[in-house]
DOTORZA-539342 format. One line per field, with one value per atom (N, C-alpha, C): atom name; x, y, z negated. Coordinates in steps of 0.001 Angstrom, whole numbers, plus 500000, padded with zeros to 6 digits. Atoms other than C-alpha are relative to their C-alpha. Layout:
# DOTORZA-539342
atom <- c(CA ...) $
c1 <- c(X ...) $
c2 <- c(Y ...) $
c3 <- c(Z ...) $
# end
This chain:
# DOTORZA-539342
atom <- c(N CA C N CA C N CA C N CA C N CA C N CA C N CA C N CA C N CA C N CA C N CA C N CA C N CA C N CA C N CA C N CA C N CA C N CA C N CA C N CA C N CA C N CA C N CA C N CA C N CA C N CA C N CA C N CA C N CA C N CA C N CA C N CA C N CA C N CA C N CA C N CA C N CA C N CA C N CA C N CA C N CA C N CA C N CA C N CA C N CA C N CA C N CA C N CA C N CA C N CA C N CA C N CA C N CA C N CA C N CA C N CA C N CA C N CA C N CA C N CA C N CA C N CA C N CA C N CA C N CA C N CA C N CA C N CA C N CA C N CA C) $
c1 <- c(500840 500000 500883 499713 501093 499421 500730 500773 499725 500179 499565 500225 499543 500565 499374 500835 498517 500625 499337 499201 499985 499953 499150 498630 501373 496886 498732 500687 494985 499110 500636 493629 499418 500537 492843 498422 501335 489336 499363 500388 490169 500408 499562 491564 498944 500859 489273 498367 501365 486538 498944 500699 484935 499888 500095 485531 498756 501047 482169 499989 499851 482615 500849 499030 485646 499867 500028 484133 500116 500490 483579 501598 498376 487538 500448 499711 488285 499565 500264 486616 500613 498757 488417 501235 497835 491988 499877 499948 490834 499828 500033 489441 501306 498770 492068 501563 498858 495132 501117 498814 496935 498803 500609 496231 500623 499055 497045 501188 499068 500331 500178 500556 498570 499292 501277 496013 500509 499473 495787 498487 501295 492814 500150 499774 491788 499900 500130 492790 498897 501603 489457 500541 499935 491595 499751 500352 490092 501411 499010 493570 500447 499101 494680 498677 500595 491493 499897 499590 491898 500650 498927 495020 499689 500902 492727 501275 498680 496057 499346 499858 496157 500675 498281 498201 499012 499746 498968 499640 500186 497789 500858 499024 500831 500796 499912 501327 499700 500335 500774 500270 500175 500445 499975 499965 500560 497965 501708 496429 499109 500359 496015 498822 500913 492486 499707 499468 492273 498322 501451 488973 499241 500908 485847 499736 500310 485307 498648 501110 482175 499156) $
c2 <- c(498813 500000 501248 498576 503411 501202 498928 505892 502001 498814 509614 501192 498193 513289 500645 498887 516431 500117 499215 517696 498297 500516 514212 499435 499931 513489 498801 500576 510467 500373 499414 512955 501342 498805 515723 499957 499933 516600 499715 500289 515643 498490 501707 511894 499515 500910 509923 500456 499484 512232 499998 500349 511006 498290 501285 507287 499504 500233 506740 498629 501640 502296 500328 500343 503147 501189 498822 506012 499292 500462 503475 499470 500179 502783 501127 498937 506282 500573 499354 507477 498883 500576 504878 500102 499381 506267 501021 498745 509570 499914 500440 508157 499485 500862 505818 501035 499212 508107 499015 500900 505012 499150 500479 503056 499058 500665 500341 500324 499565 500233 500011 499325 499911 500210 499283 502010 500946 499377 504021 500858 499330 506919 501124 498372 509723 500802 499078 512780 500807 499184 515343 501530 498409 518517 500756 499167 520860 499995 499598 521765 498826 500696 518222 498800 501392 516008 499790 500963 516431 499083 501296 514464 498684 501359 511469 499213 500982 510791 499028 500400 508458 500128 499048 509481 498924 501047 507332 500334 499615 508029 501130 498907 509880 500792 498746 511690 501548 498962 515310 501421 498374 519087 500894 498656 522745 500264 499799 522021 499676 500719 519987 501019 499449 520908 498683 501488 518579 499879 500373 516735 500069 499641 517626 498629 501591 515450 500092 500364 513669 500611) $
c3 <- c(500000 500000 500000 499589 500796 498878 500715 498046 501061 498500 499607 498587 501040 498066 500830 499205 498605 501543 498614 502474 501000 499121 503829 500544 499712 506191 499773 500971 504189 499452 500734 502211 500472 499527 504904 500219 500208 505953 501617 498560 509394 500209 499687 508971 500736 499421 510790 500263 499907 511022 500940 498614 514180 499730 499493 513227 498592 500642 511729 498758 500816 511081 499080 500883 509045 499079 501546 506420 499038 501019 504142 499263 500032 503875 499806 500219 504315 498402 501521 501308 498978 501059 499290 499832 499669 500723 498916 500326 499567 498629 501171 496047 499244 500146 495598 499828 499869 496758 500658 499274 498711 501135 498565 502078 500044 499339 503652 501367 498994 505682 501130 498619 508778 500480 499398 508766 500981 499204 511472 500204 499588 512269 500517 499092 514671 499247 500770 513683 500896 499838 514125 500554 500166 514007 501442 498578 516751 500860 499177 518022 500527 499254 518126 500943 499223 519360 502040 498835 522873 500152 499660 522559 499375 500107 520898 499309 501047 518164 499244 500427 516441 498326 501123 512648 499128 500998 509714 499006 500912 506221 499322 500403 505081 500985 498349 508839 498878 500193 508127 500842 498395 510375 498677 500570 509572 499768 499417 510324 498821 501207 506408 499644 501251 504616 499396 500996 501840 500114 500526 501766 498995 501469 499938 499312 501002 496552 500016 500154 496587 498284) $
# end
């Protein structure tokens, strides 16, 4: 497992924000504060979704807003 620190993107507000099947994982990264080591999810951020990335739990950009707590 992969622990995550503020700024990475695990815990942004754009991790996987388009990949609907896998919220239910996501919000346990973000709860939790660790991932598995090969997760992998689209990032959402306006600037970057044309390019349809891919980024790793502890990936991170100048683009980080930290996800709202439930």
């Amino acid at each position: 497992m992969l622990k995550l620190s503020d700024g990475q993107c695990g815990l942004c507000a754009h991790f996987g924000e388009h990949a609907a099947g896998d919220a239910p994982m996501i919000v346990q990264v973000r709860i939790n504060g660790e991932a598995p080591e090969d997760m992998l999810e689209p990032c959402g951020h306006p600037t970057n979704e044309s390019l349809h990335l891919k980024v790793s739990p502890i990936g991170g950009c100048d683009g980080f807003a930290p996800a709202k707590s439930a």
